[in-house]
C-alpha positions, -999 to +999 in steps of 0.1 A: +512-203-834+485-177-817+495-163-787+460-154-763+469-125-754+445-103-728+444-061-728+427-050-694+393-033-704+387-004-681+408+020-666+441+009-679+427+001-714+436+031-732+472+035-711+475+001-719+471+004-757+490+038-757+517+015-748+516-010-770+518+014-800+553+032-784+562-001-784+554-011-821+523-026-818+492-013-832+460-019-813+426-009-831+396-013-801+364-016-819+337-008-791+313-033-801+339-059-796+362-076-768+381-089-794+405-061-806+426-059-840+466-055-836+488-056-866+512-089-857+498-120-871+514-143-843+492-125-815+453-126-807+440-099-783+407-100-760+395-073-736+392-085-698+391-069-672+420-066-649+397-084-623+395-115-641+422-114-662+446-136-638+416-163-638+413-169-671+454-168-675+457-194-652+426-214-666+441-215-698+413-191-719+445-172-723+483-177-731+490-139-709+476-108-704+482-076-686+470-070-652+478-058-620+492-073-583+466-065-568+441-086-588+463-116-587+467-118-551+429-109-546+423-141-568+452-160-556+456-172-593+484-197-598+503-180-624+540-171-641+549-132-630+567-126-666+577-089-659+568-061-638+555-030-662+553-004-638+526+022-650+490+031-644+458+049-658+475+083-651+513+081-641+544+058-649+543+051-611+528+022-589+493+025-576+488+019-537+456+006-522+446+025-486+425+021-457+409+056-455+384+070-432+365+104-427+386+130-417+369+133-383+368+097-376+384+083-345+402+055-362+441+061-366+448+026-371+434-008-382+431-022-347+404+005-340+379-011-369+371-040-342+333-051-350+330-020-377+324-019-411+348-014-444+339-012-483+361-020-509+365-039-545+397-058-526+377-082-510+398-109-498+431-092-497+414-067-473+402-096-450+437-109-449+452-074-444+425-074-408+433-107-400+472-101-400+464-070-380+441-090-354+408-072-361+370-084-368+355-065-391+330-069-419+345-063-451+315-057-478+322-053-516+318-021-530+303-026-567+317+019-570+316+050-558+338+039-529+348+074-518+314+081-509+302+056-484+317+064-452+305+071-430+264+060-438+277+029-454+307+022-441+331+035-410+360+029-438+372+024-469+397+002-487+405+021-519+430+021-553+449+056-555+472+069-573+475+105-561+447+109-532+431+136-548+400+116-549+400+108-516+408+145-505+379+158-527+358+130-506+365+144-468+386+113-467+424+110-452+444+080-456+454+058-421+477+030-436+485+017-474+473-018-475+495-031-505+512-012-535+505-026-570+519-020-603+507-038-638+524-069-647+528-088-676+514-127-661+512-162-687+498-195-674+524-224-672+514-239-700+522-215-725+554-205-708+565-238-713+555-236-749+592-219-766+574-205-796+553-190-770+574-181-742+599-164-772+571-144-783+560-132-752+596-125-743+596-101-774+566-082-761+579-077-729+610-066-741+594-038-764+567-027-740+597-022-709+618-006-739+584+023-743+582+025-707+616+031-699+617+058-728+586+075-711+598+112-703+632+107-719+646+129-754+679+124-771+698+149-777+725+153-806+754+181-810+784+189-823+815+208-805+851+210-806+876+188-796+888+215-773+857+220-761+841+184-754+854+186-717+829+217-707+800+201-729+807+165-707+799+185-680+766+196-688+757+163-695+737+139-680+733+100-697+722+066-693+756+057-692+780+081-713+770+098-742+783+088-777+805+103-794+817+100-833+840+121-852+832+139-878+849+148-911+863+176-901+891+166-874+882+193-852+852+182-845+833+154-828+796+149-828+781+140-792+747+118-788+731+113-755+694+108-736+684+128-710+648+133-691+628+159-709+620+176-681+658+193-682+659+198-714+650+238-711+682+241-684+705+220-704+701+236-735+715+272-727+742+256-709+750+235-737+754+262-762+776+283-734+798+253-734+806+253-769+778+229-784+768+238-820+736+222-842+717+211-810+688+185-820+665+171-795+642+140-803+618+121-793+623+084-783+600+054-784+618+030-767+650+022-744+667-011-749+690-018-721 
């Protein structure tokens, strides 16, 4: 058994590889290839782009692959939403796609594009968005450099962000998010209704959601005494509650917990003013829950 599995060439390649190895895998990318090596006999990897990607799931040239919702409803591919894996080129967060204008334009809504003009890559799920909103407007591809075309080319554009600072840069403000999208893990229905299949794919997903879920997170491990476990509790934060195990010495109990990194530096001091002793942070791959 081979599972087909497809990487998204472009701008979420690398994330998307960077993933894969916190969660075990090992993905070597040969740039004169599309077909990438990764260390598990039971997959076989190709780069596609997250454009096509959904296609050629649902056609069968691949088991899965890795793509986002925006691409699947844009192609309206019939396929099996596995798992959401929410991050993006730059962030752990969800991507959102916006209608944007100049910032002197006179358009504060989609109603006022009536017989104008709008650029994006997000073709048909921008014609929809108009039609919903009852508005005529030519919708033209953009093949890049979106930012730039209103308004010579275009009075606006539909465009992928994560944090605006694109747009900004571009004299562009945002009127209305069109749709938010996030990368998911999609299989055709064939191959989900293969078990071999399905159970390996329910492996991957299972790993890569454990390294995303681990994503800014440490563990921490101490040890304290019993009469002073209360005060270190406090300090505290946890997924749930921290572990803790005694030790040989009956007076004291070791404590073992996660917590986001970004608290570490404030949790620390408090720690050790509570009565924590042999404080060890490290870093974590992945979180099962």
């Amino acid at each position: 058994m081979k599972l087909k599995l497809g990487i998204p060439k472009g701008s979420l390649q690398e994330a998307s590889v960077q993933l894969f190895k916190r969660a075990g895998y090992d993905i070597t990318v040969n740039p004169r290839s599309y077909f990438p090596h990764i260390d598990d006999e039971e997959i076989e990897c190709m780069l596609i782009r997250a454009q096509e990607m959904a296609r050629y799931v649902e056609d069968r040239v691949l088991d899965a692959g890795l793509t986002g919702r925006d691409w699947i409803l844009e192609s309206q591919a019939d396929v099996v939403e596995v798992a959401d894996l929410v991050y993006a080129k730059q962030t752990l967060g969800k991507v959102r796609w916006v209608l944007a204008v100049p910032q002197n334009s006179p358009v504060q809504s989609p109603k006022d594009l009536e017989g104008k003009v709008v650029a994006t890559e997000l073709v048909e799920v921008t014609r929809r968005y108009l039609e919903q909103n009852g508005v005529k407007a030519r919708v033209e591809f953009s093949w890049g450099a979106t930012e730039v075309k209103p308004p010579v080319l275009a009075d606006a554009i539909v465009e992928v962000t994560e944090t605006g600072s694109s747009l900004r840069a571009n004299g562009l403000r945002i009127v209305e998010t069109v749709i938010e999208s996030n990368t998911k893990f999609i299989a055709n229905h064939e191959a989900w209704a293969d078990a071999e299949k399905r159970r390996k794919m329910e492996t991957v997903v299972l790993l890569l959601k454990g390294a995303i879920d681990a994503a800014g997170k440490v563990g921490l491990m101490m040890n304290a005494r019993r009469a002073d476990l209360e005060n270190v509790l406090k300090v505290l934060p946890a997924l749930k509650r921290p572990t803790i195990a005694d030790l040989t010495e009956s007076e004291w109990i070791a404590v073992n917990t996660v917590i986001d990194e970004k608290t570490v530096r404030e949790i620390i001091p408090r720690l050790r003013a509570a009565g924590a002793q042999g404080i060890v942070e490290y870093p974590l791959n992945k979180i099962i829950m």
